[in-house]
TORKOL-4160 file (C-alpha; in steps of 0.2 Angstrom, whole numbers, padded with zeros to 4 digits, m for minus):
344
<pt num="1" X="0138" Y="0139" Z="m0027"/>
<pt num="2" X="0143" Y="0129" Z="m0044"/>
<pt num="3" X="0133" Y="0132" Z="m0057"/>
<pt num="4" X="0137" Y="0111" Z="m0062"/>
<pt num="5" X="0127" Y="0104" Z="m0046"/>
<pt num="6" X="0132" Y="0087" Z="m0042"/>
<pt num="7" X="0127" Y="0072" Z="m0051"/>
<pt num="8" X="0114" Y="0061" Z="m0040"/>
<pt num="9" X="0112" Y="0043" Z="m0044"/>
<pt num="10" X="0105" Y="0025" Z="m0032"/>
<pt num="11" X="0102" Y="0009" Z="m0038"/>
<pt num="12" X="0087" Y="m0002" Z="m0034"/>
<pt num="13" X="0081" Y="m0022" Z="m0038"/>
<pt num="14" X="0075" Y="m0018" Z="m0054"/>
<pt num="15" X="0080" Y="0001" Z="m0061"/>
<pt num="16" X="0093" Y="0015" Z="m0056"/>
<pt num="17" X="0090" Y="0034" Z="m0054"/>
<pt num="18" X="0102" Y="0047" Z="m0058"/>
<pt num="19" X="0099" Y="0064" Z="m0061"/>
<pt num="20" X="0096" Y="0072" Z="m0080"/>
<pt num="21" X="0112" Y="0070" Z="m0091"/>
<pt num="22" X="0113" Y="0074" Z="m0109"/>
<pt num="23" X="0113" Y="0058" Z="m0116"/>
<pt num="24" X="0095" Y="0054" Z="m0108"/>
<pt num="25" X="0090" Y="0069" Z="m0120"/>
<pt num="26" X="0084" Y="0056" Z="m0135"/>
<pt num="27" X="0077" Y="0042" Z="m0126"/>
<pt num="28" X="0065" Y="0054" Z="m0116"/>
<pt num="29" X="0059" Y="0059" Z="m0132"/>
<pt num="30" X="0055" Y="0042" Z="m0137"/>
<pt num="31" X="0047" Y="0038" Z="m0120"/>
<pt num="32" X="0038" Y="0054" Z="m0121"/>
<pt num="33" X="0029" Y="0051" Z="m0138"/>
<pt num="34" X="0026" Y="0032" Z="m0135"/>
<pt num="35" X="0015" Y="0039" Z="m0117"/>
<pt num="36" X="0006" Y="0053" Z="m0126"/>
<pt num="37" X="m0011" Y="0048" Z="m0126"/>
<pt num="38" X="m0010" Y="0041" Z="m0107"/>
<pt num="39" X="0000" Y="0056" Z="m0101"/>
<pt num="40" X="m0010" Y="0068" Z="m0108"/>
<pt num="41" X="m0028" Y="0064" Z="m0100"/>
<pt num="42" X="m0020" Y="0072" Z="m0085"/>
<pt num="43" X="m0002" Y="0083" Z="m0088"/>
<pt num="44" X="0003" Y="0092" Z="m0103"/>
<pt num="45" X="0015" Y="0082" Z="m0115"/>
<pt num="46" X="0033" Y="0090" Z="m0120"/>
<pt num="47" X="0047" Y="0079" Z="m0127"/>
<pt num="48" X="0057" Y="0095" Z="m0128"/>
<pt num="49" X="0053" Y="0098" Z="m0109"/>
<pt num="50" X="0071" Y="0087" Z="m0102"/>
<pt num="51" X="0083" Y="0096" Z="m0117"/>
<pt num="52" X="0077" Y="0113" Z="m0105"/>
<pt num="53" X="0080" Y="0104" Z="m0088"/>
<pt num="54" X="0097" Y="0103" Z="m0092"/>
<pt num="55" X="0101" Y="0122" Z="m0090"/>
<pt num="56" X="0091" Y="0126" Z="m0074"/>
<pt num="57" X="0099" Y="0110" Z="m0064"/>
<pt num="58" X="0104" Y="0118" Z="m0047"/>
<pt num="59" X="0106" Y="0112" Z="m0030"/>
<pt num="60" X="0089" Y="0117" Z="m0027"/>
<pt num="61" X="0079" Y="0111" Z="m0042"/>
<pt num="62" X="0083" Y="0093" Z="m0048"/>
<pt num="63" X="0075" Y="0082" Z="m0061"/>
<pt num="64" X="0078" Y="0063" Z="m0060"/>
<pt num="65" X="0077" Y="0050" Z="m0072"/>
<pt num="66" X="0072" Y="0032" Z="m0070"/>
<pt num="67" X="0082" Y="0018" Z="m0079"/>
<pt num="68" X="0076" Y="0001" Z="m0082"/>
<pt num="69" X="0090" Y="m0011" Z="m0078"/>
<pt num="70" X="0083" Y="m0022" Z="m0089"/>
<pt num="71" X="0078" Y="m0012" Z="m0106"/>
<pt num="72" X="0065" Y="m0016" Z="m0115"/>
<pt num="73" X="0060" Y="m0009" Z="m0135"/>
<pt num="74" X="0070" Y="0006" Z="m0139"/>
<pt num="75" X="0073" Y="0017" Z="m0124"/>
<pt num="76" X="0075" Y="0011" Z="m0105"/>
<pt num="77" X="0068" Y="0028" Z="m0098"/>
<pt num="78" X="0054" Y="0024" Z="m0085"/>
<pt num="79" X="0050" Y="0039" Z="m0079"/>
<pt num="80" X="0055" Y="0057" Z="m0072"/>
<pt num="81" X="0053" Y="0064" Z="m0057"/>
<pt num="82" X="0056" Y="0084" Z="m0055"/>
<pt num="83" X="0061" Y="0091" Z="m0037"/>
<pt num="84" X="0058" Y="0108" Z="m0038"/>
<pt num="85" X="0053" Y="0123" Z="m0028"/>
<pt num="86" X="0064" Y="0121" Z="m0014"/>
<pt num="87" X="0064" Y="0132" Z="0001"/>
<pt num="88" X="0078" Y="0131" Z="0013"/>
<pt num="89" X="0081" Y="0138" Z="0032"/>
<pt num="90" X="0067" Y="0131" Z="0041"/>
<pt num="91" X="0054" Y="0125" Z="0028"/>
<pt num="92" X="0069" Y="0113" Z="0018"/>
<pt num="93" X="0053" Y="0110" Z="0008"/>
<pt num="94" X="0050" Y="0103" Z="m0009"/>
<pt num="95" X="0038" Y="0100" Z="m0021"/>
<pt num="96" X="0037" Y="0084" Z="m0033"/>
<pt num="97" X="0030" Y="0080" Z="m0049"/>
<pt num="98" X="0031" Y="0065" Z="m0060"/>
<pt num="99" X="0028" Y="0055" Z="m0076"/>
<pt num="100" X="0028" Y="0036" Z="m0080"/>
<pt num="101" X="0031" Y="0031" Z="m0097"/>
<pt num="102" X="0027" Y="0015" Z="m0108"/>
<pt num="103" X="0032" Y="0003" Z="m0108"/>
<pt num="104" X="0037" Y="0000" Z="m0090"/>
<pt num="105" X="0021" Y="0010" Z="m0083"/>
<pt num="106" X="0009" Y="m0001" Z="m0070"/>
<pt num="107" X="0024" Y="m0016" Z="m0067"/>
<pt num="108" X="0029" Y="m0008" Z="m0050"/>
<pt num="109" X="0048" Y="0001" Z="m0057"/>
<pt num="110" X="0043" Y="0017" Z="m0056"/>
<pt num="111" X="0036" Y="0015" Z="m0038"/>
<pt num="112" X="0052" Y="0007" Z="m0035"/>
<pt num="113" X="0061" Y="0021" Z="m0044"/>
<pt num="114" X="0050" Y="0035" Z="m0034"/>
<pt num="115" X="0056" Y="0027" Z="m0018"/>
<pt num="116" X="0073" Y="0028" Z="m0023"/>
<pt num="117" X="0073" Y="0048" Z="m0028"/>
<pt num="118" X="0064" Y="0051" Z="m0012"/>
<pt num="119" X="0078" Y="0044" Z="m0005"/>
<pt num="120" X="0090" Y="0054" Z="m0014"/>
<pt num="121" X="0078" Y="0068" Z="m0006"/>
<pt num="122" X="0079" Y="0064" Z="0011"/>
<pt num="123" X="0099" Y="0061" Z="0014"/>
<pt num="124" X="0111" Y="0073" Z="0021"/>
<pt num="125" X="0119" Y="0082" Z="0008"/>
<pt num="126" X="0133" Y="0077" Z="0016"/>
<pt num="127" X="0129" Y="0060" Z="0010"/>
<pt num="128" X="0124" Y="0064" Z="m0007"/>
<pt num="129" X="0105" Y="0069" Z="m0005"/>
<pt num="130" X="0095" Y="0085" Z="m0007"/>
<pt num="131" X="0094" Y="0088" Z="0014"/>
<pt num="132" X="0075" Y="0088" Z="0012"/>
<pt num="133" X="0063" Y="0086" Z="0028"/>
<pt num="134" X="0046" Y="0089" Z="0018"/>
<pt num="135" X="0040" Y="0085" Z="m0002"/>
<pt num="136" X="0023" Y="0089" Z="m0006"/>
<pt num="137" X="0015" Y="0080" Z="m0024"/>
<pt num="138" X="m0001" Y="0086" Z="m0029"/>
<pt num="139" X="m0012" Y="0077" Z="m0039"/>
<pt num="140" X="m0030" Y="0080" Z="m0049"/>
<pt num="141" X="m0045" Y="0072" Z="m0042"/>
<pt num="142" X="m0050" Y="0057" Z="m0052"/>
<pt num="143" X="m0031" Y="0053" Z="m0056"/>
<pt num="144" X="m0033" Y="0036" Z="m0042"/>
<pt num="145" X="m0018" Y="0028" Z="m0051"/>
<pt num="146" X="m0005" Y="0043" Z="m0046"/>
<pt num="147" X="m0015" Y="0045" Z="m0029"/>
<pt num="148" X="m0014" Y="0028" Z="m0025"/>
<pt num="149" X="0002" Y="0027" Z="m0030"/>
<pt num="150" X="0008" Y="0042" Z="m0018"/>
<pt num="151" X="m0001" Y="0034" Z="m0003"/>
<pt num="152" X="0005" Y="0014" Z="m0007"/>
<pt num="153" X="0023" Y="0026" Z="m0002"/>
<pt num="154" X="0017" Y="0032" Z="0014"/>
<pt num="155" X="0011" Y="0050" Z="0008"/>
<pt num="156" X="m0004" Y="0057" Z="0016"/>
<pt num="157" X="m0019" Y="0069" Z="0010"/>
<pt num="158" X="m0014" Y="0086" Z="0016"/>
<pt num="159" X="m0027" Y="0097" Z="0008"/>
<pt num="160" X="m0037" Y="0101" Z="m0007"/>
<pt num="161" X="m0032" Y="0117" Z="m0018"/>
<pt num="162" X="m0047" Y="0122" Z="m0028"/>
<pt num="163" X="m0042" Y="0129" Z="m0045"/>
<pt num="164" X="m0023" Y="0127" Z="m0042"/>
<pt num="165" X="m0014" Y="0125" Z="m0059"/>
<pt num="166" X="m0016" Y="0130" Z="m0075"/>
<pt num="167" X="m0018" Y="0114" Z="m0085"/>
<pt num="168" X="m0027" Y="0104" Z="m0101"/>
<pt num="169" X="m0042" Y="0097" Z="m0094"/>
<pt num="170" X="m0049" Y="0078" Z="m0105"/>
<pt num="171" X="m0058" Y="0092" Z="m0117"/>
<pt num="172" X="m0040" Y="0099" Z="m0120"/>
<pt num="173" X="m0046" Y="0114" Z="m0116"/>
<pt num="174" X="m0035" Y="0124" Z="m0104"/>
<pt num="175" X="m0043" Y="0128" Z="m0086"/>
<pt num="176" X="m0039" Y="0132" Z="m0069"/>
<pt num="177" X="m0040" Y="0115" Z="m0061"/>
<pt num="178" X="m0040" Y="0107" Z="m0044"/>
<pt num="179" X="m0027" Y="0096" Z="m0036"/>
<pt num="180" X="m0025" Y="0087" Z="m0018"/>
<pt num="181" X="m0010" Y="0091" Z="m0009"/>
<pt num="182" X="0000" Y="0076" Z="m0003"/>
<pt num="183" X="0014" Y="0074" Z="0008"/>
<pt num="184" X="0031" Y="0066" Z="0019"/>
<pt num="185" X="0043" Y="0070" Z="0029"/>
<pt num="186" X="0060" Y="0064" Z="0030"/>
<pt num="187" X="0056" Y="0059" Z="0050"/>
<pt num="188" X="0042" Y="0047" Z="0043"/>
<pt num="189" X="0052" Y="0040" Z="0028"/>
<pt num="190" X="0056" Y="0025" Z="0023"/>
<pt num="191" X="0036" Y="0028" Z="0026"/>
<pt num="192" X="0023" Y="0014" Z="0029"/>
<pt num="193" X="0011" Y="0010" Z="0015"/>
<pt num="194" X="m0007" Y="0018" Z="0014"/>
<pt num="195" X="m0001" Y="0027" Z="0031"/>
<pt num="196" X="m0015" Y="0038" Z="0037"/>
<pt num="197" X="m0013" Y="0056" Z="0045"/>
<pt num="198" X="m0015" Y="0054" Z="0065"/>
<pt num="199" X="m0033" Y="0061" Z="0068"/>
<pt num="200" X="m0035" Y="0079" Z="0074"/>
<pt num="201" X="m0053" Y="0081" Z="0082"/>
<pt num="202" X="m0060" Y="0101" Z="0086"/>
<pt num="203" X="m0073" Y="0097" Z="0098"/>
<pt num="204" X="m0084" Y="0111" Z="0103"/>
<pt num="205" X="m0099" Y="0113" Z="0112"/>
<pt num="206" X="m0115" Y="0125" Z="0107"/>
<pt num="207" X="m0126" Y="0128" Z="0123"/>
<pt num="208" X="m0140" Y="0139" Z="0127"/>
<pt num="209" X="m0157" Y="0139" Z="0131"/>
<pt num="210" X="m0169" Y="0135" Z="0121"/>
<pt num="211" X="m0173" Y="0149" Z="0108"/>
<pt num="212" X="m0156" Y="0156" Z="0112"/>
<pt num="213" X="m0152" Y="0156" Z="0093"/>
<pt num="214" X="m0140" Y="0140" Z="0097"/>
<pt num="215" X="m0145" Y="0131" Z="0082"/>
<pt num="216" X="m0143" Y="0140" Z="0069"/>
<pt num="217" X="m0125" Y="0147" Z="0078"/>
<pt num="218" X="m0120" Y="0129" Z="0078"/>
<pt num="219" X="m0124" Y="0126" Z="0060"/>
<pt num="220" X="m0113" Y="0139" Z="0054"/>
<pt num="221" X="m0099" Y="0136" Z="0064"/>
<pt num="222" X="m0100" Y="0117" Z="0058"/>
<pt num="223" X="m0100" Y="0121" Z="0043"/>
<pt num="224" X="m0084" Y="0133" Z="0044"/>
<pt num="225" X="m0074" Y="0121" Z="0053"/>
<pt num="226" X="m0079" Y="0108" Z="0043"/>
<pt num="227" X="m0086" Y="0096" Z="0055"/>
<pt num="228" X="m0100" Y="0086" Z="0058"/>
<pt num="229" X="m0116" Y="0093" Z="0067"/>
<pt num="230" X="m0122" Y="0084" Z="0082"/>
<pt num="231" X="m0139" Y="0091" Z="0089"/>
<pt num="232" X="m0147" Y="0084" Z="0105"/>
<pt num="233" X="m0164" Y="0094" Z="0099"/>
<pt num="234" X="m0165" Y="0083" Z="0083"/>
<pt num="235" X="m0158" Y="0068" Z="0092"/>
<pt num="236" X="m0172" Y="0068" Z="0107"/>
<pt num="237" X="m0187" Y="0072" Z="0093"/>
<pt num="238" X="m0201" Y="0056" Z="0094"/>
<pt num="239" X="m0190" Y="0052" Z="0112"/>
<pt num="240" X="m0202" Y="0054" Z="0127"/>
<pt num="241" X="m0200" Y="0052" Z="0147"/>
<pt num="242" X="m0184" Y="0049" Z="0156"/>
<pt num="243" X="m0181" Y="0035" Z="0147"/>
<pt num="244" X="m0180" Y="0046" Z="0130"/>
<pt num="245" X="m0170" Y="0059" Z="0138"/>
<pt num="246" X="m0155" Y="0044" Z="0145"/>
<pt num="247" X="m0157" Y="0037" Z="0125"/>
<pt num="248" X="m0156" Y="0054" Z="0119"/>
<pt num="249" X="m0139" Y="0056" Z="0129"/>
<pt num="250" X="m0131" Y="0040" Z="0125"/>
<pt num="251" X="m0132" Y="0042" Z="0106"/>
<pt num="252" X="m0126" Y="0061" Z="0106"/>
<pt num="253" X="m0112" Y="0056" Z="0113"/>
<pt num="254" X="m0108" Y="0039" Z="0104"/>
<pt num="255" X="m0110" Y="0048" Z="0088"/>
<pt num="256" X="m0096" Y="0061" Z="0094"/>
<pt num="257" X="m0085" Y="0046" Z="0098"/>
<pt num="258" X="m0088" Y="0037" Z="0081"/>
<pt num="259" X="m0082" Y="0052" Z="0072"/>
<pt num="260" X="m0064" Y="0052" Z="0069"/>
<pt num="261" X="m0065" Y="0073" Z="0065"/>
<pt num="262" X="m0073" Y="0078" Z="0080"/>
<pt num="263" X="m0089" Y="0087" Z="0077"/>
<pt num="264" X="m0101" Y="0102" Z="0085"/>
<pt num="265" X="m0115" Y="0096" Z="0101"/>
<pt num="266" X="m0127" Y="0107" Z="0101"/>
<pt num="267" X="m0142" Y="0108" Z="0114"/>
<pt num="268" X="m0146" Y="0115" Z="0131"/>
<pt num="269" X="m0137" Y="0108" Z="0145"/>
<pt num="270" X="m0143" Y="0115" Z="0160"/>
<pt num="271" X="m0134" Y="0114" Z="0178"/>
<pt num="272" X="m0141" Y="0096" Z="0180"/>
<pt num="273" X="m0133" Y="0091" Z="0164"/>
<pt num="274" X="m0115" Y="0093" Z="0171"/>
<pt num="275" X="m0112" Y="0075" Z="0175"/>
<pt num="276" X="m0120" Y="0067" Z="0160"/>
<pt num="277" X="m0110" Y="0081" Z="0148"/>
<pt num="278" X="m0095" Y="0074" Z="0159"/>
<pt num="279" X="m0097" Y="0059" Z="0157"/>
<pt num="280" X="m0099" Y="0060" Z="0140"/>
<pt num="281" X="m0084" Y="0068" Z="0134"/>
<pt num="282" X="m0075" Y="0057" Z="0142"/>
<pt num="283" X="m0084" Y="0043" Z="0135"/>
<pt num="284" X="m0078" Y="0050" Z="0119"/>
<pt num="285" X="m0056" Y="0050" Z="0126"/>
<pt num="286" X="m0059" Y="0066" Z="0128"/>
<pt num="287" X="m0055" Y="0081" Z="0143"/>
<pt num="288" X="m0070" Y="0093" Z="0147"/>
<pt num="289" X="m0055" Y="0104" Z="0154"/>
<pt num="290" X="m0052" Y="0108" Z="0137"/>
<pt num="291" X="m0066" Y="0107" Z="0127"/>
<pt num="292" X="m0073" Y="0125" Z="0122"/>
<pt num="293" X="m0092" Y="0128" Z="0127"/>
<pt num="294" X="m0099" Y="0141" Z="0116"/>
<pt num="295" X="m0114" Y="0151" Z="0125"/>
<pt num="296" X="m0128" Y="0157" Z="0117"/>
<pt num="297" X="m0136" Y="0171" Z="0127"/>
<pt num="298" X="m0146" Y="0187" Z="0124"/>
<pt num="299" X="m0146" Y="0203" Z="0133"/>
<pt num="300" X="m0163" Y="0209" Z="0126"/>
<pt num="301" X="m0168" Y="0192" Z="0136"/>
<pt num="302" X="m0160" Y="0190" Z="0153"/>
<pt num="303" X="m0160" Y="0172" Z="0162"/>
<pt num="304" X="m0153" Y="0169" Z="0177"/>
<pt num="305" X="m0144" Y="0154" Z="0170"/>
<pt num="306" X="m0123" Y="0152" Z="0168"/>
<pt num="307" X="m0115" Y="0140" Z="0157"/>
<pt num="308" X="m0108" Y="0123" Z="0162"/>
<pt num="309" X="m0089" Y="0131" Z="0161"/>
<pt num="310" X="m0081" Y="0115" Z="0162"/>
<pt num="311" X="m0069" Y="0121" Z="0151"/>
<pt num="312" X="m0065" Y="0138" Z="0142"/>
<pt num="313" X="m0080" Y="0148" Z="0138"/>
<pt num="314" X="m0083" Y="0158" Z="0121"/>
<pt num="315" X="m0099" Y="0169" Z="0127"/>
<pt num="316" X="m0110" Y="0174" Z="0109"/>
<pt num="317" X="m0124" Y="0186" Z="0112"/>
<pt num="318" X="m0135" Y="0180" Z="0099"/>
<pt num="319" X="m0146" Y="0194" Z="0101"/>
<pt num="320" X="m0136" Y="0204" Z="0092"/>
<pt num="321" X="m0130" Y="0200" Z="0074"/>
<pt num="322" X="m0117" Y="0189" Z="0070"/>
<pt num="323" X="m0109" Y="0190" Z="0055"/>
<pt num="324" X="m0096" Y="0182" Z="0045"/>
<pt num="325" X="m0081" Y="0187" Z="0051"/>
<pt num="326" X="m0089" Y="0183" Z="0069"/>
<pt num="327" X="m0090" Y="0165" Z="0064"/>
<pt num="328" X="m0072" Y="0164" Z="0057"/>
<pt num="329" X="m0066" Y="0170" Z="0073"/>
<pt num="330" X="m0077" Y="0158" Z="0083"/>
<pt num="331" X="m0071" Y="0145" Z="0072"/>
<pt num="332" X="m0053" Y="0148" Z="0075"/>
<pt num="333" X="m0054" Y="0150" Z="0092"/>
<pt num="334" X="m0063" Y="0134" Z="0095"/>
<pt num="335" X="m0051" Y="0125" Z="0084"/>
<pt num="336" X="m0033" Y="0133" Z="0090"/>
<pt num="337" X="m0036" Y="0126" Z="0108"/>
<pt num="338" X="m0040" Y="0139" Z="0120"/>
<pt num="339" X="m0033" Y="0136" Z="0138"/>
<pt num="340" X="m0044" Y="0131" Z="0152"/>
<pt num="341" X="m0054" Y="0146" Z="0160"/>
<pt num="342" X="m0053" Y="0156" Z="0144"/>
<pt num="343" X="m0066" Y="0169" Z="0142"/>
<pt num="344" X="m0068" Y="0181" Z="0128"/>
């Protein structure tokens, strides 16, 4: 492989992006030191930083620059964009960071200039790109301008990274800080604005008979997946009669089709429950097939009665303890998929 990668460079309406040159060397000092005091509420501020880009420049790690095509003051630098951390065979994954700089920043170039380097990122490198299928950004929360930005190109939230970089904080103090993770893939690119990630709802239910410990079971695996709780024992409190019982059933499962995550129902549903807990699920566009029914039992209490096994089954003696790593494993089976007629 060289050790002079190939110079990059596409022009848009309004700027032109190339990748680092010598010459930009000045100018990004001046664009550097006219940003400081925005830049540095959220990054750390170095107008030395593109004089050491110059000498790592590689296939694999890229930084871009953005030109105004029409200058303004004394430099026409709008902002860079670094490409770095690639990781060919099957990840061809990148990770992204930027800076806007005054005074072109909040006119719409460096969204333009973005677009264009992503670009550049996504094309063959046979055509002159970077042969990228995935770049990831990550941003601090509180930062709305540079989230906002990342979604008005298509990107979506992938996760949040607790204490994920080592970084100033507004006290200048350094600290360990958090960051949400964004992404797009080439398939998706050019990518439509504020697109949203297509829903993935865990579905699971809790059954048992009452005082079988299902509750307290459902909370915590709610609260590992990371779902909402639906309970038809808080739902049917102050509800009387068969008339409370068929109100209790419509709004446990109304609330499971409001919900765009999915969530935990929890309650006893006995043999002559099967229809409505049918009917439910597929109220909500969703197969009792393949939703998992976890059932609470005991063997230091015996009942004569079976779960619904409309789908796969994860039995839990809750008789016995359940700890951590119990839950973990619950929560990764419910949440995996389990075929139908699955029994641990």
């Amino acid at each position: 492989m060289s050790s002079e990668p190939v110079s990059l460079h596409i022009r848009g309406d309004r700027v032109w992006v190339g990748t680092v040159r010598v010459q930009d060397v000045a100018p990004y000092r001046l664009a550097v030191e006219r940003s400081r005091q925005r830049l540095s509420r959220w990054n750390p501020v170095d107008p030395e930083d593109l004089e050491r880009q110059l000498g790592v420049q590689s296939r694999d790690r890229r930084t871009f620059i953005i030109h105004s095509l029409d200058p303004e003051g004394d430099h026409d630098i709008v902002g860079k964009v670094n490409v770095t951390d690639v990781v060919r065979g099957r990840f061809e994954s990148a990770a992204m960071g930027y800076d806007a700089y005054d005074p072109y920043a909040g006119r719409g170039l460096f969204a333009e200039g973005l677009r264009l380097v992503l670009d550049l990122a996504f094309a063959r490198q046979t055509a002159g790109g970077m042969g990228l299928h995935r770049v990831a950004a990550a941003v601090q929360p509180g930062n709305l301008r540079s989230a906002g930005l990342l979604r008005s190109l298509g990107f979506q939230r992938e996760g949040f990274s607790p204490r994920m970089l080592w970084l100033p904080g507004a006290d200048g103090n350094h600290a360990w800080l958090d960051h949400v993770s964004y992404i797009v893939r080439a398939e998706e690119w050019p990518a439509e604005s504020y697109a949203r990630a297509p829903d993935r709802r865990v579905v699971a239910l809790v059954n048992g008979v009452p005082d079988s410990g299902k509750s307290a079971l459902a909370r915590r695996l709610a609260a590992e997946l990371r779902i909402p709780l639906f309970s038809k024992d808080v739902i049917e409190q102050g509800k009387e009669g068969k008339e409370g019982e068929e109100g209790e059933g419509r709004a446990l499962w109304a609330l499971l089709q409001d919900s765009p995550v999915g969530g935990v129902v929890a309650g006893w549903f006995g043999p002559n429950d099967v229809k409505r807990v049918v009917d439910g699920l597929q109220q909500c566009g969703l197969d009792p097939a393949v939703i998992p029914e976890v059932w609470c039992f005991s063997t230091q209490v015996p009942s004569p009665t079976r779960p619904l096994a409309l789908g796969p089954t994860v039995p839990v003696d809750t008789g016995s303890v359940i700890n951590r790593g119990d839950i973990v494993r619950m929560a990764l089976l419910v949440s995996e998929g389990l075929p139908p007629a699955f029994e641990t």
